[in-house]
mmCIF file of the N, C-alpha and C atoms, coordinates in Angstrom:
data_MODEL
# 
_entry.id   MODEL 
# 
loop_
_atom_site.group_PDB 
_atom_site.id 
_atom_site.type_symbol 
_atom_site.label_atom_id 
_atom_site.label_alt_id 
_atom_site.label_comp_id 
_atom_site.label_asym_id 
_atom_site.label_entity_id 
_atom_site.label_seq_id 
_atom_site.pdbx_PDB_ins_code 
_atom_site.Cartn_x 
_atom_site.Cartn_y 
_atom_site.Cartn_z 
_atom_site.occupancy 
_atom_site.B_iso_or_equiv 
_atom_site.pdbx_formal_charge 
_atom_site.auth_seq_id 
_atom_site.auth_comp_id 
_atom_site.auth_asym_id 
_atom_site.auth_atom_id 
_atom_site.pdbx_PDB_model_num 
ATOM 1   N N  . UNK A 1 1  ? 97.974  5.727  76.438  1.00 0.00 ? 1  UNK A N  1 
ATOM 2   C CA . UNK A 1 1  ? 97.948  7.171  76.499  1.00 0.00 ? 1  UNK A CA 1 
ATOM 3   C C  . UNK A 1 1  ? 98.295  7.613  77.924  1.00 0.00 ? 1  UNK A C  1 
ATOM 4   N N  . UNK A 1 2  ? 99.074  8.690  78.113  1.00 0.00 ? 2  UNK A N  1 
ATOM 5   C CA . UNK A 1 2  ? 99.625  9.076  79.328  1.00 0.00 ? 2  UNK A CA 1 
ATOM 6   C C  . UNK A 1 2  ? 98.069  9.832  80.455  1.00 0.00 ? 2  UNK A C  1 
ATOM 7   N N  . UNK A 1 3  ? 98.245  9.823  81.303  1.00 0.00 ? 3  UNK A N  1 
ATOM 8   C CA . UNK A 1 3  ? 96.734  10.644 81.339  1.00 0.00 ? 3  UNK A CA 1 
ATOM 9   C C  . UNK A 1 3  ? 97.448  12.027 82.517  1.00 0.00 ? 3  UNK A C  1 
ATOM 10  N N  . UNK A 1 4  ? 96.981  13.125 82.144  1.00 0.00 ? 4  UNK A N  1 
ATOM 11  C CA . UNK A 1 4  ? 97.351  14.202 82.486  1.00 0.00 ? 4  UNK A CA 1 
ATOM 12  C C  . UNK A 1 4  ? 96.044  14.766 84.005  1.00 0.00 ? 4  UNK A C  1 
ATOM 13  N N  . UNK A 1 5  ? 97.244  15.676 84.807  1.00 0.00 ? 5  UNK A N  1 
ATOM 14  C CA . UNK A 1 5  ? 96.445  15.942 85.599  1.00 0.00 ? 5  UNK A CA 1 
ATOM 15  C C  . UNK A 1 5  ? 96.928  17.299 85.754  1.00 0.00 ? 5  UNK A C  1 
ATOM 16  N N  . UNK A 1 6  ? 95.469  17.660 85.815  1.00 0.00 ? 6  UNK A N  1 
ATOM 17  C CA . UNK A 1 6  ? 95.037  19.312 86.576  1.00 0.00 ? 6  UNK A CA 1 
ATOM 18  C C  . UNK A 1 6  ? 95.471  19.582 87.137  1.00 0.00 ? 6  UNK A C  1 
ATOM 19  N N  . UNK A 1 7  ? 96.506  21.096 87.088  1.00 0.00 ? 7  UNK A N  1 
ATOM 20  C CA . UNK A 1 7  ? 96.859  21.661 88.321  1.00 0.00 ? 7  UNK A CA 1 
ATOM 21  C C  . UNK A 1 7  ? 96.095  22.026 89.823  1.00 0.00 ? 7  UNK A C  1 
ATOM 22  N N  . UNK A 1 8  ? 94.417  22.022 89.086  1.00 0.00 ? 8  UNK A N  1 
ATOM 23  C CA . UNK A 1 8  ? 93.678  22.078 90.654  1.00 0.00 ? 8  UNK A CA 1 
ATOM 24  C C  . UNK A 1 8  ? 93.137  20.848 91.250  1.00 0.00 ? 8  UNK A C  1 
ATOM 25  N N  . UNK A 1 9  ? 93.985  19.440 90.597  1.00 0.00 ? 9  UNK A N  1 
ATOM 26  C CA . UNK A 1 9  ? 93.726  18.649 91.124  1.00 0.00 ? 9  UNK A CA 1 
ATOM 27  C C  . UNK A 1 9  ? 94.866  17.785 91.829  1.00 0.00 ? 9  UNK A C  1 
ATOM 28  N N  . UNK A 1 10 ? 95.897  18.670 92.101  1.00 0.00 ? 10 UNK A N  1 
ATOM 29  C CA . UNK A 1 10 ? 96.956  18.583 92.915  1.00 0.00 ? 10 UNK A CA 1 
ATOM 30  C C  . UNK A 1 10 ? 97.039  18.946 93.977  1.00 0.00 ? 10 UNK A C  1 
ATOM 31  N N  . UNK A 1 11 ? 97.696  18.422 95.128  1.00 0.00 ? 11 UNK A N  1 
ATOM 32  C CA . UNK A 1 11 ? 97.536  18.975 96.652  1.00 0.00 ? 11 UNK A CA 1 
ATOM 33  C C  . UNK A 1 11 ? 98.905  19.829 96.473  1.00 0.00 ? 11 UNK A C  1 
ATOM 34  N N  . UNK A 1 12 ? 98.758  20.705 97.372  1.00 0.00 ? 12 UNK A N  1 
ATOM 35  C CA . UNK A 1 12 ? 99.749  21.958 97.442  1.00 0.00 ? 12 UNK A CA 1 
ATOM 36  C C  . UNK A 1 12 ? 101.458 21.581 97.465  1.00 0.00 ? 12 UNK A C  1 
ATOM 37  N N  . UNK A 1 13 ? 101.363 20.293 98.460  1.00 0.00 ? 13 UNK A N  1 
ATOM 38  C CA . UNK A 1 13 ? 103.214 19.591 98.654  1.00 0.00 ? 13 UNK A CA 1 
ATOM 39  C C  . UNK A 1 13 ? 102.616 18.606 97.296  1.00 0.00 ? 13 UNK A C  1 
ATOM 40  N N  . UNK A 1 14 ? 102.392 18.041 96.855  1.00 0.00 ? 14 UNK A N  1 
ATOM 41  C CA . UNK A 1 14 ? 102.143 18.101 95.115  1.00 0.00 ? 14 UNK A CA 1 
ATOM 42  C C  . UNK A 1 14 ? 102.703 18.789 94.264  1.00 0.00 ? 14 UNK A C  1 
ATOM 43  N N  . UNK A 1 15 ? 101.770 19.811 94.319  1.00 0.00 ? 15 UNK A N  1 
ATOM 44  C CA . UNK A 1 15 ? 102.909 21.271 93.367  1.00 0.00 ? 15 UNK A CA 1 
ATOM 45  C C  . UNK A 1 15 ? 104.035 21.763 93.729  1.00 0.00 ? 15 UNK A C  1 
ATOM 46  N N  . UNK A 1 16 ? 104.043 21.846 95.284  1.00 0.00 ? 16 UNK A N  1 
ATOM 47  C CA . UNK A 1 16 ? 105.339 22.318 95.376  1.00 0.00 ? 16 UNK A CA 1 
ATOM 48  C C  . UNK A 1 16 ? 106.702 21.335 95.216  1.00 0.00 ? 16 UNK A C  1 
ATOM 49  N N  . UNK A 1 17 ? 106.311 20.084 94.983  1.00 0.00 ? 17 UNK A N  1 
ATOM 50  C CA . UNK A 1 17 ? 107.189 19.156 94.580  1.00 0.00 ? 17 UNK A CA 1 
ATOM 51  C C  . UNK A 1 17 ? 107.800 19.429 93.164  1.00 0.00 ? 17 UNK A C  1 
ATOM 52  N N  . UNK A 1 18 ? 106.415 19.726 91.984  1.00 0.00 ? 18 UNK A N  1 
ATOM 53  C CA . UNK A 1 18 ? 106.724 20.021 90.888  1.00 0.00 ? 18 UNK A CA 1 
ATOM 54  C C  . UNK A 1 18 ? 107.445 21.573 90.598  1.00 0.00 ? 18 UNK A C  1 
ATOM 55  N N  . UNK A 1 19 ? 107.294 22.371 91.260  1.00 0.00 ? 19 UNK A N  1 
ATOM 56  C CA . UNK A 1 19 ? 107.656 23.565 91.488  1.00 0.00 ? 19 UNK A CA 1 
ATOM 57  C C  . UNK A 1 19 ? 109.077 23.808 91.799  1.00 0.00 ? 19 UNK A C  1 
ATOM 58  N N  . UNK A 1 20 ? 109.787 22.839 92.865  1.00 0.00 ? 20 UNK A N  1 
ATOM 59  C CA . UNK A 1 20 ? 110.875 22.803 93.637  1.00 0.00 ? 20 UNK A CA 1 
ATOM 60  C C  . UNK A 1 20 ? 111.717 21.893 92.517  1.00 0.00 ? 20 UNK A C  1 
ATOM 61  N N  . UNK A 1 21 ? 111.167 20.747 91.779  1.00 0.00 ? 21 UNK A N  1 
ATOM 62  C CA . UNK A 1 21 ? 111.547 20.369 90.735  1.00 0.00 ? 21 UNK A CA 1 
ATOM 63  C C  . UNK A 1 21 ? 112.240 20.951 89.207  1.00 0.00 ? 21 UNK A C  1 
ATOM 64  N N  . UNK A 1 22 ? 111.262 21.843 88.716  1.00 0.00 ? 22 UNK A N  1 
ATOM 65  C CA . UNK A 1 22 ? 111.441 22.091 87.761  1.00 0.00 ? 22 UNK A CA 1 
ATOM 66  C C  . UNK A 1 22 ? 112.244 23.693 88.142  1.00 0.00 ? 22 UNK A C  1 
ATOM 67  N N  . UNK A 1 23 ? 112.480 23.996 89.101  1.00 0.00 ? 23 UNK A N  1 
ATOM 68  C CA . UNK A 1 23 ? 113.613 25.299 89.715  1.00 0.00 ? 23 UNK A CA 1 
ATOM 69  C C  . UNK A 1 23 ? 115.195 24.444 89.754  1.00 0.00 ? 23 UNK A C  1 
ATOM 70  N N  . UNK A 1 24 ? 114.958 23.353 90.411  1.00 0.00 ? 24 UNK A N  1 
ATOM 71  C CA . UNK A 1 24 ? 116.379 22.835 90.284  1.00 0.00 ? 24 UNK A CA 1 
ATOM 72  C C  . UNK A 1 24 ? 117.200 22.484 88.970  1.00 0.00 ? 24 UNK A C  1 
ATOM 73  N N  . UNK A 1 25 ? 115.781 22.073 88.363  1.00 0.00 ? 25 UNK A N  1 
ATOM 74  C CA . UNK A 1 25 ? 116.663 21.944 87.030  1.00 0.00 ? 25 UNK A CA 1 
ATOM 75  C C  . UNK A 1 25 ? 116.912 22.919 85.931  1.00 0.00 ? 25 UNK A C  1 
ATOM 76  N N  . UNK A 1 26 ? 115.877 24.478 86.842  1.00 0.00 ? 26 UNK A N  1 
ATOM 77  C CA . UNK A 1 26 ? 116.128 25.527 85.863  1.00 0.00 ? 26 UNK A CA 1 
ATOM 78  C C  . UNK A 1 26 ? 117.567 25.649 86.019  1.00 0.00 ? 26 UNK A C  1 
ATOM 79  N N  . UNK A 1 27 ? 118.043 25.946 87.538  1.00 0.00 ? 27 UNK A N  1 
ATOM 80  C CA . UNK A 1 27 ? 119.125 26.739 88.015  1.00 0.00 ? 27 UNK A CA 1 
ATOM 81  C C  . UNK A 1 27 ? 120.392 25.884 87.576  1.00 0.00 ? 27 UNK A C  1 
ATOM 82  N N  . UNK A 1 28 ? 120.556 24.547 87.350  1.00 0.00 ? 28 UNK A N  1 
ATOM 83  C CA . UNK A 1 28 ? 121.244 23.420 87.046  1.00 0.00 ? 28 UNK A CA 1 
ATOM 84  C C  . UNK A 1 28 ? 121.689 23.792 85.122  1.00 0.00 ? 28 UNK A C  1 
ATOM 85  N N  . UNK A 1 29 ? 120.519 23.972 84.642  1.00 0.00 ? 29 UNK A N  1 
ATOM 86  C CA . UNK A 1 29 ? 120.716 24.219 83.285  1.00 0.00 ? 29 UNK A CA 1 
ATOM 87  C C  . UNK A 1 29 ? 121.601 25.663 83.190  1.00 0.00 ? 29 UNK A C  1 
ATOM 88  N N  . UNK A 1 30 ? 121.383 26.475 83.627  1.00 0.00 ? 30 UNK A N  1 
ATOM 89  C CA . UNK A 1 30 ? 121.659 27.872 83.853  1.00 0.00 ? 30 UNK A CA 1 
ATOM 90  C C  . UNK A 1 30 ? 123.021 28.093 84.485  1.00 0.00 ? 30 UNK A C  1 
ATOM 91  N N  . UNK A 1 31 ? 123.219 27.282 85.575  1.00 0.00 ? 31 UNK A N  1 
ATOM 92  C CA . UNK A 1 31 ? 125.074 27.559 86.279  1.00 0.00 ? 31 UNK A CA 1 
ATOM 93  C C  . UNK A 1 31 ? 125.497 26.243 85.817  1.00 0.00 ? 31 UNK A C  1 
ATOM 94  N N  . UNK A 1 32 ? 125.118 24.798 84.862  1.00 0.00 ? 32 UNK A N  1 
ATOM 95  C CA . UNK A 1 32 ? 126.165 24.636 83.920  1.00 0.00 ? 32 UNK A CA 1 
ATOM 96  C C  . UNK A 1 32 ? 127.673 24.756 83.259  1.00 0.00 ? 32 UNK A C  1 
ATOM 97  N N  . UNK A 1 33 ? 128.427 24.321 84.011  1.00 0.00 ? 33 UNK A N  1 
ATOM 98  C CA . UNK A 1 33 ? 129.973 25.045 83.101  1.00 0.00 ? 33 UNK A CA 1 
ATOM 99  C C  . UNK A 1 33 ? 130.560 23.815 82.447  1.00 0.00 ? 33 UNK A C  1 
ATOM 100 N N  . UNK A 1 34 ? 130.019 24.494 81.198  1.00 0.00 ? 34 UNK A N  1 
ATOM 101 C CA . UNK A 1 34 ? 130.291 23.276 79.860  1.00 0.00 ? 34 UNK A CA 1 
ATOM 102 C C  . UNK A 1 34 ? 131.522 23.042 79.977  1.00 0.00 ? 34 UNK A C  1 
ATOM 103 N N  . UNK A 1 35 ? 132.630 23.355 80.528  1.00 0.00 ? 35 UNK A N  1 
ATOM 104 C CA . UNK A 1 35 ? 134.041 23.437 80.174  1.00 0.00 ? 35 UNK A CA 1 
ATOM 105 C C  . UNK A 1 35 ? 134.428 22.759 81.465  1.00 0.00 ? 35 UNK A C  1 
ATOM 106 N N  . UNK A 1 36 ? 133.580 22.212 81.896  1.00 0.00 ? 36 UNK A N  1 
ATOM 107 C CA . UNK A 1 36 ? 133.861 21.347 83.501  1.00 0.00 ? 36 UNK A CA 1 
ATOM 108 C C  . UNK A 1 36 ? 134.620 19.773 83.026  1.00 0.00 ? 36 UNK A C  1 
ATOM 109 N N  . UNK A 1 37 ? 136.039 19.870 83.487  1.00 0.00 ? 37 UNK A N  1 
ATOM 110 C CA . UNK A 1 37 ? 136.652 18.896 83.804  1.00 0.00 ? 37 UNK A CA 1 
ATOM 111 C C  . UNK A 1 37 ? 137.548 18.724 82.364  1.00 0.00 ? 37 UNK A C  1 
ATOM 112 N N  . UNK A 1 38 ? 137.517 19.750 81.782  1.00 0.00 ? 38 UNK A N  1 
ATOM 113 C CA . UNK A 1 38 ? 138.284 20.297 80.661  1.00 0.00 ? 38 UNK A CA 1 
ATOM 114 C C  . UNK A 1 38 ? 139.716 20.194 81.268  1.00 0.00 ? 38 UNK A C  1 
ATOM 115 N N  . UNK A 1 39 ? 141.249 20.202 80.410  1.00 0.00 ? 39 UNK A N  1 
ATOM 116 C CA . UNK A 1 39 ? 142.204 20.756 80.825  1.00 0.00 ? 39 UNK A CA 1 
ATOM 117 C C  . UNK A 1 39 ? 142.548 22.011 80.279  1.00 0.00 ? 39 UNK A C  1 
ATOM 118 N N  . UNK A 1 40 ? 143.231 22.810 81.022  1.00 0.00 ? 40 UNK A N  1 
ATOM 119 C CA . UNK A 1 40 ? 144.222 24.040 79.872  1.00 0.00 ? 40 UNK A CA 1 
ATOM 120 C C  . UNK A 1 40 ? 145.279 23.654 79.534  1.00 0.00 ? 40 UNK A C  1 
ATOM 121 N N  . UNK A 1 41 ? 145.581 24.320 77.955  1.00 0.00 ? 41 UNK A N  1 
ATOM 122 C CA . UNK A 1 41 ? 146.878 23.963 77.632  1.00 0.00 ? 41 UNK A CA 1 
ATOM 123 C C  . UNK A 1 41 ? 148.312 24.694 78.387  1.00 0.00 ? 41 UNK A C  1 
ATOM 124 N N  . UNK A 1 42 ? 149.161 24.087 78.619  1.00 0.00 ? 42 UNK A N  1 
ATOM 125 C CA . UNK A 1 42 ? 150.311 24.522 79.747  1.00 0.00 ? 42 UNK A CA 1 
ATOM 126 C C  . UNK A 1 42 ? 150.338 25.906 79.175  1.00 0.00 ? 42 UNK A C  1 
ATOM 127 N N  . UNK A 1 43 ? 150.688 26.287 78.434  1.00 0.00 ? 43 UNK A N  1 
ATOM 128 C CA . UNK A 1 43 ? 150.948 28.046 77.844  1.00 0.00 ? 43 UNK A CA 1 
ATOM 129 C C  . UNK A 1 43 ? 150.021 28.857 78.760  1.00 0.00 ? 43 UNK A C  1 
ATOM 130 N N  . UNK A 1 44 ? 148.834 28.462 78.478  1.00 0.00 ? 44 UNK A N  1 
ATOM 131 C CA . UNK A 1 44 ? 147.547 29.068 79.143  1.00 0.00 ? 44 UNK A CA 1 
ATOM 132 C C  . UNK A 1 44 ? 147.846 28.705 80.898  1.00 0.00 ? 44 UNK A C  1 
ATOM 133 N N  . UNK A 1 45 ? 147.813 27.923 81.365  1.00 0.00 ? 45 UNK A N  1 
ATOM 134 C CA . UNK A 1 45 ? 147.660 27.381 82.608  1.00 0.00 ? 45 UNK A CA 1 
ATOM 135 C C  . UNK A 1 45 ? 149.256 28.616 83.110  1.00 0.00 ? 45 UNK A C  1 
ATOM 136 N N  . UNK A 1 46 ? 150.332 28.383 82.580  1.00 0.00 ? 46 UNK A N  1 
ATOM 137 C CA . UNK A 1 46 ? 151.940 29.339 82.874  1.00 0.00 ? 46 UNK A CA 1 
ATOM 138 C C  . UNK A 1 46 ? 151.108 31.087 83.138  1.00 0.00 ? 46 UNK A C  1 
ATOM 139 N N  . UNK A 1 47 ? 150.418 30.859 81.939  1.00 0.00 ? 47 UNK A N  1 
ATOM 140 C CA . UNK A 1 47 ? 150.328 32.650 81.737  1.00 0.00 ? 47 UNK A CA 1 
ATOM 141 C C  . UNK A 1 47 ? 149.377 32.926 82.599  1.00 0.00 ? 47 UNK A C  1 
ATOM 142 N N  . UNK A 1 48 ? 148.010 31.758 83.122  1.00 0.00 ? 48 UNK A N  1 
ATOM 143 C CA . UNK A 1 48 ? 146.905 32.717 83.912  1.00 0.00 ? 48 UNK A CA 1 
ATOM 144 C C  . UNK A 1 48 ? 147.658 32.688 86.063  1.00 0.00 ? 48 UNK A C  1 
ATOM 145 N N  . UNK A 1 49 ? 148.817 31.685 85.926  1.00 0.00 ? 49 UNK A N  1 
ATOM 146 C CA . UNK A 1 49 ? 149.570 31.676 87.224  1.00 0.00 ? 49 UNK A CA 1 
ATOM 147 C C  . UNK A 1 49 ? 150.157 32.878 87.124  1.00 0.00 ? 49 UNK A C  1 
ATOM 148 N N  . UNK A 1 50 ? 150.907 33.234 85.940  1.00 0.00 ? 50 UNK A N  1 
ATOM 149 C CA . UNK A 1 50 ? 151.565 34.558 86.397  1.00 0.00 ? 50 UNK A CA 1 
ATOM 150 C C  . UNK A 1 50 ? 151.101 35.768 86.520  1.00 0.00 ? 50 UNK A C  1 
ATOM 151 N N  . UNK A 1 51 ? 149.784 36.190 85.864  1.00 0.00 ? 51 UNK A N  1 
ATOM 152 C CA . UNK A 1 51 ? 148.732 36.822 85.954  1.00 0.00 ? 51 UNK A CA 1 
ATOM 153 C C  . UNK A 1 51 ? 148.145 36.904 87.363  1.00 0.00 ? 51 UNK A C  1 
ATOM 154 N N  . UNK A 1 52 ? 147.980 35.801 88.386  1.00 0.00 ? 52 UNK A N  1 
ATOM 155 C CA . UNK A 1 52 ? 147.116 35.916 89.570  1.00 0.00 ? 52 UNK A CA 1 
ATOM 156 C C  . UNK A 1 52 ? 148.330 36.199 90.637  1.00 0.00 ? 52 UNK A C  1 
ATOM 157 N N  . UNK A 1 53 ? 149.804 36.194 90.144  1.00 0.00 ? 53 UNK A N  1 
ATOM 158 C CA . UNK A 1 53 ? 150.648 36.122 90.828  1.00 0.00 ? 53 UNK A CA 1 
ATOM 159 C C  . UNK A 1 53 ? 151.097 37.803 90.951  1.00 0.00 ? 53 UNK A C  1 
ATOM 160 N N  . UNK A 1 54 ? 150.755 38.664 89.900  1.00 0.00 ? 54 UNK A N  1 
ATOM 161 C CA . UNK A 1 54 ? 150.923 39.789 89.543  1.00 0.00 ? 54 UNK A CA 1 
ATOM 162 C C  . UNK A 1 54 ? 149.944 40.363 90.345  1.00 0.00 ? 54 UNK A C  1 
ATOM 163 N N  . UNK A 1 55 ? 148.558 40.126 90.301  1.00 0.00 ? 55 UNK A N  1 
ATOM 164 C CA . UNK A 1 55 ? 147.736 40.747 90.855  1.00 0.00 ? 55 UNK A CA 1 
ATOM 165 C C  . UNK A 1 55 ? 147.734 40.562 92.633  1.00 0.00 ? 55 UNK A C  1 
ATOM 166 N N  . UNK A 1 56 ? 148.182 39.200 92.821  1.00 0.00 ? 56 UNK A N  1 
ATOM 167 C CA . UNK A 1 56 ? 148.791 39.247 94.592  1.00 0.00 ? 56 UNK A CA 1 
ATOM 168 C C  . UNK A 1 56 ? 149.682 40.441 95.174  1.00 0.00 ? 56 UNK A C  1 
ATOM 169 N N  . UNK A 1 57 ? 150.213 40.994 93.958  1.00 0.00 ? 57 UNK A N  1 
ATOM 170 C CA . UNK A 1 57 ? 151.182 41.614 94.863  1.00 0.00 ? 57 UNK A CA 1 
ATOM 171 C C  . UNK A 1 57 ? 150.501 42.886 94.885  1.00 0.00 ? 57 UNK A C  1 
ATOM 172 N N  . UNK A 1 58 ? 149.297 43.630 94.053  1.00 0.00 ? 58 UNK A N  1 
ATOM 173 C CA . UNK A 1 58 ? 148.769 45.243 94.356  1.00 0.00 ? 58 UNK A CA 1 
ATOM 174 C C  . UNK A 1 58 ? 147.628 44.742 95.493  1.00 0.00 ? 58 UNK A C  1 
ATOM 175 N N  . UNK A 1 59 ? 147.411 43.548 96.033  1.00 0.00 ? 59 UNK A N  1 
ATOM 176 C CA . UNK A 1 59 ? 145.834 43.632 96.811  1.00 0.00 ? 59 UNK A CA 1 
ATOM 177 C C  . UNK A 1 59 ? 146.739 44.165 98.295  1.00 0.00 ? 59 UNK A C  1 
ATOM 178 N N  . UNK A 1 60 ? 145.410 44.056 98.503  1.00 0.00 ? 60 UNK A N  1 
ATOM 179 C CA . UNK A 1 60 ? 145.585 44.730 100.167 1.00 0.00 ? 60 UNK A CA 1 
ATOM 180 C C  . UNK A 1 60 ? 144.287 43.954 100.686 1.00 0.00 ? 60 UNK A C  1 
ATOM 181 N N  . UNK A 1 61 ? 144.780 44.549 102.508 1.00 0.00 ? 61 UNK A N  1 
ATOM 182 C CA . UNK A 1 61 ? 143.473 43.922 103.198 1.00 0.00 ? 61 UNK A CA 1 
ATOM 183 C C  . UNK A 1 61 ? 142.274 44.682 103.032 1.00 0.00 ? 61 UNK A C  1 
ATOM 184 N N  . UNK A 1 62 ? 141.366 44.045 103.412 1.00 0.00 ? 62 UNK A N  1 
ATOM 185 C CA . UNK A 1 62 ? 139.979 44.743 103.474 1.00 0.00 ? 62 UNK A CA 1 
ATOM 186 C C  . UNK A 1 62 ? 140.184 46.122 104.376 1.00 0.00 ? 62 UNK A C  1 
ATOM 187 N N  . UNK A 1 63 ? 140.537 45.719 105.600 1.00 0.00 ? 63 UNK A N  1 
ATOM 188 C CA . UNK A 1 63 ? 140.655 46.615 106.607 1.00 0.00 ? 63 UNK A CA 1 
ATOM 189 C C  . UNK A 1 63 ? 141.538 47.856 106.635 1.00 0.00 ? 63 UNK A C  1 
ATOM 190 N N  . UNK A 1 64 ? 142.721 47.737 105.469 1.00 0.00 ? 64 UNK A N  1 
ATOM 191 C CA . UNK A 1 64 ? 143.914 48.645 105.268 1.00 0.00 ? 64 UNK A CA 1 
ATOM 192 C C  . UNK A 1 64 ? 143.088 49.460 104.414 1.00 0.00 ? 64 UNK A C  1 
ATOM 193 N N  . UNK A 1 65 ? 142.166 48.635 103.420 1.00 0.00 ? 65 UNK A N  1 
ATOM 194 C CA . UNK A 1 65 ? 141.389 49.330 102.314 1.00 0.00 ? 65 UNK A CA 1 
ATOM 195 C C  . UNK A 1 65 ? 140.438 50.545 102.609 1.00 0.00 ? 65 UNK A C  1 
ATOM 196 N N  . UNK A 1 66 ? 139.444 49.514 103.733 1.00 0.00 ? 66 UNK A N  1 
ATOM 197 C CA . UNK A 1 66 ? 138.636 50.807 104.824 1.00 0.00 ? 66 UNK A CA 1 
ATOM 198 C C  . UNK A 1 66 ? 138.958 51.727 105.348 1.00 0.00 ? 66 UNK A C  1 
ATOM 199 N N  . UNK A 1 67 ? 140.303 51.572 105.839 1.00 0.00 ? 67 UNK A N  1 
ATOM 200 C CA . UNK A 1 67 ? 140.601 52.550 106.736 1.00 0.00 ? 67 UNK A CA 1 
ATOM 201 C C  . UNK A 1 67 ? 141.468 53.897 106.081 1.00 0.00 ? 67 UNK A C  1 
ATOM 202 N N  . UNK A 1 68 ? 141.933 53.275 104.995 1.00 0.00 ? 68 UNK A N  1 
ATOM 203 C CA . UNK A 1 68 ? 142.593 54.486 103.777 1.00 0.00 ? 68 UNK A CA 1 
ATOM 204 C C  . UNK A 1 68 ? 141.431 55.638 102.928 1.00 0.00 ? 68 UNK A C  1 
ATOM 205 N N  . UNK A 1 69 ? 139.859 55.113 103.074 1.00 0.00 ? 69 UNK A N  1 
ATOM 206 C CA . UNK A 1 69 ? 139.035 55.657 102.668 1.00 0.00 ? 69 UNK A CA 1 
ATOM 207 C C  . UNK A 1 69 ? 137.725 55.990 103.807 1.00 0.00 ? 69 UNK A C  1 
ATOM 208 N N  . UNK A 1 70 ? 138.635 56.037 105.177 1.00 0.00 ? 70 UNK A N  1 
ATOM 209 C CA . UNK A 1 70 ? 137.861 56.277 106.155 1.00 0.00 ? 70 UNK A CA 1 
ATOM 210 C C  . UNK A 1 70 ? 136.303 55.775 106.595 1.00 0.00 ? 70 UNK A C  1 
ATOM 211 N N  . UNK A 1 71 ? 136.336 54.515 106.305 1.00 0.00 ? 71 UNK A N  1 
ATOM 212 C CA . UNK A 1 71 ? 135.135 54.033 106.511 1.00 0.00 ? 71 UNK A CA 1 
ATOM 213 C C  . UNK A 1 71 ? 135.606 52.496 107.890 1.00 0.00 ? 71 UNK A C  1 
ATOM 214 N N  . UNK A 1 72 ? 134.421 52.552 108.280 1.00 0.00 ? 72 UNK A N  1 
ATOM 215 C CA . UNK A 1 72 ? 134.754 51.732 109.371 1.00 0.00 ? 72 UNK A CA 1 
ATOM 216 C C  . UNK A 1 72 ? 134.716 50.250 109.280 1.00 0.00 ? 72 UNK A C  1 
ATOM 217 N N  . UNK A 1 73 ? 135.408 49.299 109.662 1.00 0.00 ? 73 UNK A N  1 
ATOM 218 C CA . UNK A 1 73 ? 135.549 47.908 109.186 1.00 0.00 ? 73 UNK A CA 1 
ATOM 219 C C  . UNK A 1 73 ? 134.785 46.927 110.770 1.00 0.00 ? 73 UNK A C  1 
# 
């Protein structure tokens, strides 16, 4: 039988071990990207290049941005 212990019978870097523990593996479960190391199919991969290639050409700088809406950079 496993034998279980009391949270008030833990020293504080104790809990905070279990604490710091079970956060990493919240945040791990949570930013997850199931689709990691996936490929796209070329159609997809052509169309989202020409898409980011389209949108290069309306950006601007931060600073051209600020200063067109009078705020200070």
């Amino acid at each position: 039988m496993i034998e279980q212990t009391k949270v008030a019978d833990l020293t504080v870097d104790q809990l905070k071990v279990i604490i710091h523990d079970a956060v990493i593996q919240t945040l791990a479960e949570i930013l997850h990207d199931p689709d990691e190391g996936l490929s796209l199919r070329e159609d997809v991969l052509l169309q989202l290049e020409s898409s980011l290639m389209e949108s290069a050409d309306r950006l601007i700088p931060a600073q051209e941005l600020a200063a067109k809406l009078g705020l200070e950079w």
